[in-house]
Residue, then its C-alpha position, 0 to 999 in steps of 0.5 A: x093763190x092756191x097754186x102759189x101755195x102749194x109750189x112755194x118750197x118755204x114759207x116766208x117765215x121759216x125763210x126768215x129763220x133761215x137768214x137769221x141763223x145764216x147771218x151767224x156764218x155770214x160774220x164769220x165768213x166776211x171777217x175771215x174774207x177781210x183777214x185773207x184781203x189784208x193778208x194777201x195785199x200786205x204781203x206783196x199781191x196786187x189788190x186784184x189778185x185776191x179779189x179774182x181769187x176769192x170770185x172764181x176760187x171760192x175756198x177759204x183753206x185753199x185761198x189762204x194756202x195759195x196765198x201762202x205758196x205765193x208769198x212765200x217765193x212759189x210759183x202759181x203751179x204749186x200754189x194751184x195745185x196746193x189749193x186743189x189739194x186741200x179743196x177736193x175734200x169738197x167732193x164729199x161735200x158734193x155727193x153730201x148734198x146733190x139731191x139737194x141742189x136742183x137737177x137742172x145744169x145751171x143750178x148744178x153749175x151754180x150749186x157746185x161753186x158754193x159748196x163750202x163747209x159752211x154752207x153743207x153743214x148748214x143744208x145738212x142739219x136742217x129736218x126736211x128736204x124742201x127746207x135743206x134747198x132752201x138752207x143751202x141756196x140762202x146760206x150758199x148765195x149770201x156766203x159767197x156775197x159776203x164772203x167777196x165784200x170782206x175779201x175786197x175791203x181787206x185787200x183796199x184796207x192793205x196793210x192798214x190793219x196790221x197783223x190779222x192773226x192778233x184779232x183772232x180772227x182765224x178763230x172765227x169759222x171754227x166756232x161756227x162749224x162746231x156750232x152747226x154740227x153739235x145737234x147731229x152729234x148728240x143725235x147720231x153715234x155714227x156721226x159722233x165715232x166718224x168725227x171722233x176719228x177724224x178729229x183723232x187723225x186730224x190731231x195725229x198728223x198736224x205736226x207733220x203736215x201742211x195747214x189744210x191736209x189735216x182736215x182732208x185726212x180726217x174724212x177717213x173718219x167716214x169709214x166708221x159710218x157704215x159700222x155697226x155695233x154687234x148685238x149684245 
């Protein structure tokens, strides 16, 4: 019993908390699955379309992009390369958070499909390495299910609900993300002037640009995080 002890990661109840705050993301990520579902199938896709998307994909700006593409009279090359595009951000996101993963191949393999913006920021904010792992594999696993629920019930519901955008639900993720990330805001000055500049790029470009690429260029906001303030 000692032994198991000692080789379990996170005690039941920390785990508990974890579900419980992942639970917060969870709704907004099945929500916003359920919206991208609608759309797609309401807008001319098969229901299959989405539903394969959302399994091997896996990226919520890049899903709704390609869709977009699509819908809009493109064909599958553009609208692959429009969400690859907008998904390499996630390579930050990676290097972010590998030590944390595992170093076995099936867990990289695994781990690397669920990495999200949700999900790292989440892993990121939690004090201690064990709990991080257990954060990103609690937050990914469960992100990924709801997320694919939503997606198949939006895409069955069809046209049923109408149009998705008058619920607010593209609201959703953004709540959750500024939620996640306010702690190490306050704690951090290098994380605040890395997301002050991003935030400011991201701002300076979004007339200009395509829905996603905002977000992408904000990353040049990392270069502040190495700066330090001179002595006074």
């Amino acid at each position: 019993m000692r032994s198991l002890q000692r080789t379990s990661p996170v005690s039941p109840a920390p785990r508990r908390d974890l579900v419980r705050d992942s639970s917060l993301v969870w709704l907004a990520s099945g929500i916003v699955g359920v919206s991208f579902g609608a759309i797609s199938v309401a807008g001319g896709l098969p229901v299959w379309v989405p539903v394969v998307m959302s399994l091997l994909v896996y990226a919520g700006s890049a899903q709704f992009s390609a869709v977009g593409v699509l819908l809009a009279g493109g064909g599958p090359l553009a609208a692959a390369a429009t969400g690859l595009l907008l998904n390499t951000r996630t390579a930050a996101f990676g290097l972010a958070v590998a030590d944390v993963i595992g170093r076995g191949w099936a867990a990289r393999l695994l781990g690397a499909h669920l990495v999200t913006d949700e999900t790292v920021a989440f892993t990121l904010a939690q004090s201690d390495p064990l709990r991080r792992r257990a954060a990103f594999w609690i937050s990914g696993l469960g992100l990924f299910a709801v997320w694919n629920v939503g997606v198949l019930a939006g895409a069955l519901a069809g046209g049923a609900l109408g149009d998705t955008a008058r619920y607010g639900l593209d609201a959703a993720f953004p709540a959750v993300l500024v939620a996640l990330v306010l702690p190490a805001l306050r704690t951090d000055a290098r994380v605040r002037r890395c997301a002050l500049l991003g935030a400011a790029l991201a701002l300076a470009v979004t007339p200009a640009v395509p829905a996603g690429v905002p977000v992408l260029l904000a990353l040049a906001g990392l270069a502040l995080y190495g700066w330090k303030e001179a002595p006074a």
